[in-house]
N, C-alpha and C positions, 0 to 999 in steps of 0.2 A: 504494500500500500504506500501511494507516494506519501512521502513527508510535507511535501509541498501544500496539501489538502488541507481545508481552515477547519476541521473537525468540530473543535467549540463552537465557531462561529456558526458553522451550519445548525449543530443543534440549537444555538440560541432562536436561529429565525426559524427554525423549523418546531420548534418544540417536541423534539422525539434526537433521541440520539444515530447518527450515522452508522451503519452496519457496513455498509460493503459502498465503493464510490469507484466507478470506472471513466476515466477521461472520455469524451466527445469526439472524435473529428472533426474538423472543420467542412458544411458544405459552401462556405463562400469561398474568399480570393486568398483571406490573411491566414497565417499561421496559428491557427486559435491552442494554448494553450491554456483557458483560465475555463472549460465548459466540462460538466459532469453529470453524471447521470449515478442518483445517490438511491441504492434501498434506506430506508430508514426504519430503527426498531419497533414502530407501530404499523410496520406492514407497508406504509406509503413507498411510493417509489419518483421521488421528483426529479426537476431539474436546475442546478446549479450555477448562478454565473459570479468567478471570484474576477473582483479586480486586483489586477498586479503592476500597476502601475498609477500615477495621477491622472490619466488623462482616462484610464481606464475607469475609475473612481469617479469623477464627473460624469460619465457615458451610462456608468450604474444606476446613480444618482436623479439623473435628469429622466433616465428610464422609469425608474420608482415613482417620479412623478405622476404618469401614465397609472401604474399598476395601484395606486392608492385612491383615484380619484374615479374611476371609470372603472363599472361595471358593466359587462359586455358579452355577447360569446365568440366575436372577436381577437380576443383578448386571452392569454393563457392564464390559467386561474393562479393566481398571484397566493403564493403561503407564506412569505413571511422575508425580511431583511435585516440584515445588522448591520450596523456602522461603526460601531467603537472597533478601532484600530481596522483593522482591513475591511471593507464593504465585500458585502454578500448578498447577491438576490437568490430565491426561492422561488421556484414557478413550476407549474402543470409539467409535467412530464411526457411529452409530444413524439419520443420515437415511435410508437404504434401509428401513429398518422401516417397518411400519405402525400411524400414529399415528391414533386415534380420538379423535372420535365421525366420522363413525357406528361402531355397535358391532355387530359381524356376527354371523351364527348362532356359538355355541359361544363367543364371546369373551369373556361374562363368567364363564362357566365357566370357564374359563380361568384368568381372575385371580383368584379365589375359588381354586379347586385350588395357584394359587402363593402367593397369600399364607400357604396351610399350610404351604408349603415352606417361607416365612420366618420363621415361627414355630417350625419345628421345626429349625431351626439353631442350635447353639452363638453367643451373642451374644457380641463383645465385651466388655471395661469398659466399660461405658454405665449413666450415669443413668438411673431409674426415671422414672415417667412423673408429672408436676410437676402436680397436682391442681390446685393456685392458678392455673397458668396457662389451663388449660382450662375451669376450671369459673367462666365471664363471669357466673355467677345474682349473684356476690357484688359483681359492680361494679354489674350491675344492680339490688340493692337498695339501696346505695350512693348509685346516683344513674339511675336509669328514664327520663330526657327521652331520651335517645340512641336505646332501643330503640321508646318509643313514638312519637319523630319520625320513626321509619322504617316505619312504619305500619304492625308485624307483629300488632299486637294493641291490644287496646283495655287502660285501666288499670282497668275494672273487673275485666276477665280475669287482667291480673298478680297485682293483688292476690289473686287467691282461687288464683291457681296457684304464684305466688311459693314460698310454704314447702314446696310437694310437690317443686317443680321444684331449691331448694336444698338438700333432705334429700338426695335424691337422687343431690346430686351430689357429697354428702359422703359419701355411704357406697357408693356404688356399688364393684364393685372392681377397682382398679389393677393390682392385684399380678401373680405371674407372671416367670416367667423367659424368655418369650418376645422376640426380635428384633423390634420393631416401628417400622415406615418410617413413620408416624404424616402422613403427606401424599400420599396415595393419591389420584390424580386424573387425568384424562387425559392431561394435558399432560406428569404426571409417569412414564408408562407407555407402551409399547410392544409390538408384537407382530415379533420379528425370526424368518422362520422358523418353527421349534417351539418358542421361549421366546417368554414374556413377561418384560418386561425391565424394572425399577424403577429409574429414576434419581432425585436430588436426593434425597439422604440427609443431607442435613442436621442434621435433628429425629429420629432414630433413635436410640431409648431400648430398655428391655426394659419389658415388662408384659406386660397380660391382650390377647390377640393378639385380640381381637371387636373393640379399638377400631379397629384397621386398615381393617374390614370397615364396620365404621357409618361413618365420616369419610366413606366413601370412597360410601356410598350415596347423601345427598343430590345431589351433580353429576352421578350415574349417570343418578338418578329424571330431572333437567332436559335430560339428553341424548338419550332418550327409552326408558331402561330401567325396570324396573317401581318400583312402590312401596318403599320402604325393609325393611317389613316382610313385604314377599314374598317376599324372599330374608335377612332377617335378624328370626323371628319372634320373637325375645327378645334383649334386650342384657342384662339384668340392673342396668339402668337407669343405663348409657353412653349410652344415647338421650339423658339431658339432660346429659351433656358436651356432646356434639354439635350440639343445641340453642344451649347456653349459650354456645359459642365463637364461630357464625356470629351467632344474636340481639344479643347484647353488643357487635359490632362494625361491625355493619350501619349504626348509623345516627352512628358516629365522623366526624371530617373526612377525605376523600379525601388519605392521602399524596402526596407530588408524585411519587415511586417508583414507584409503583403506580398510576395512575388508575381502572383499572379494578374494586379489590377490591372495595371497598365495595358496590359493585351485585353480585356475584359471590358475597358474603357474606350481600347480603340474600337473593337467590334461592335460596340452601340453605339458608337462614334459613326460607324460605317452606315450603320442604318440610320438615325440622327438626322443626320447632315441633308440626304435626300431628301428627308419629310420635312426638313425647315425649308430647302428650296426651294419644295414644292408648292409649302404654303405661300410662301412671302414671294414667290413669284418672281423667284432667282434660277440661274440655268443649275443645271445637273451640276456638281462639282466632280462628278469621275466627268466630266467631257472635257 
């Protein structure tokens, strides 16, 4: 049994003592070691997230916020958390669900019909949804070698799309009082049952609840569900957030954290790009 495992801490927020705790795998990009899968000695079997780090600590924390406030089925059923000396969350235990892709008849129906649900729930105190962070046109005019090293487009394309693609992504709108999980992604979803189940609430702001829906369409498209705009025929021009966050970062250095985003970023990136110039009524960027 690793050493490493907060065993007290668990029992505190669990209220039963730790029996037996097997590590996670990771199914995103990053290297997860901080996820467990605990028996505990009243029979329950949950699921653990330690933070190992401060940044890791705030991502727990701001998560908690979510799990203490909002009642849902949604939502993994939230057991309990500590915070003196290392933070620990406690939550529903989700390996028996069914994680995609593949993506079966009705399933993205599904997650479409729930993300209404979360939209239509009373949000916590949560921050609005932080324009600067998402909108990457502005680093990319900044400084273009990163997105063009990564081979989404050529620079005579940026140049003549650059200012549609930045107007765009200043006025587009944010607003709204909507609950939005703003990391909508396979890895981060489930099917238990008759829910679908949204984990890693991290980045859960309130806004305009369509961006839930666009983030979440390019990895769909790569996994092999339709085009973006088949199921999402107007953003109202959050297609070039969308754009601007996977393009912008696609062609950065590989964190050691992470190995895998950067490729992960480019290929929504790939799909992306299209569907903002298609909206905004820019040429094709592979031409």
């Amino acid at each position: 049994m690793p050493k490493s495992f907060p065993r007290a801490e668990v029992a505190a927020a669990a209220g039963a003592e730790p029996l037996r705790w097997d590590p996670v795998v990771s199914r995103g990009y990053g290297l997860n070691k901080s996820h467990w899968r605990v028996k505990l000695a009243d029979g329950r079997r949950v699921f653990v997230k330690v933070a190992l780090d401060a940044d890791a600590t705030a991502w727990l924390r701001d998560e908690l916020r979510v799990y203490e406030a909002v009642r849902a089925p949604f939502l993994p059923e939230f057991v309990g958390a500590h915070h003196d000396g290392q933070t620990v969350l406690v939550l529903e235990d989700l390996s028996e669900a069914y994680w995609p892709p593949p993506w079966r008849e009705g399933d993205v129906e599904s997650v479409l019909a729930t993300l209404e649900q979360v939209a239509g729930v009373t949000p916590p105190p949560l921050p609005g949804v932080d324009r600067r962070r998402w909108n990457g046109w502005i680093d990319v005019a900044e400084d273009p070698a990163p997105l063009l090293g990564a081979g989404l487009c050529s620079r005579r394309w940026l140049e003549t799309a650059l200012p549609v693609l930045l107007e765009a992504g200043e006025t587009c709108d944010l607003g709204g009082g909507s609950l939005l999980h703003l990391d909508v992604r396979s890895d981060n979803l489930c099917f238990a049952t008759d829910r679908v189940v949204l984990v890693d609430w991290n980045l859960a702001c309130v806004g305009n609840p369509v961006l839930d829906v666009a983030f979440w369409l390019p990895s769909l498209t790569l996994e092999g569900g339709p085009q973006p705009w088949e199921l999402l025929a107007e953003t109202g021009g959050l297609v070039s957030l969308v754009a601007a966050y996977f393009a912008s970062r696609a062609g950065l250095p590989v964190p050691a954290a992470a190995p895998r985003v950067r490729e992960f970023q480019r290929r929504q990136a790939e799909v992306a790009l299209p569907w903002a110039a298609r909206e905004l009524g820019l040429p094709d960027p592979s031409v």
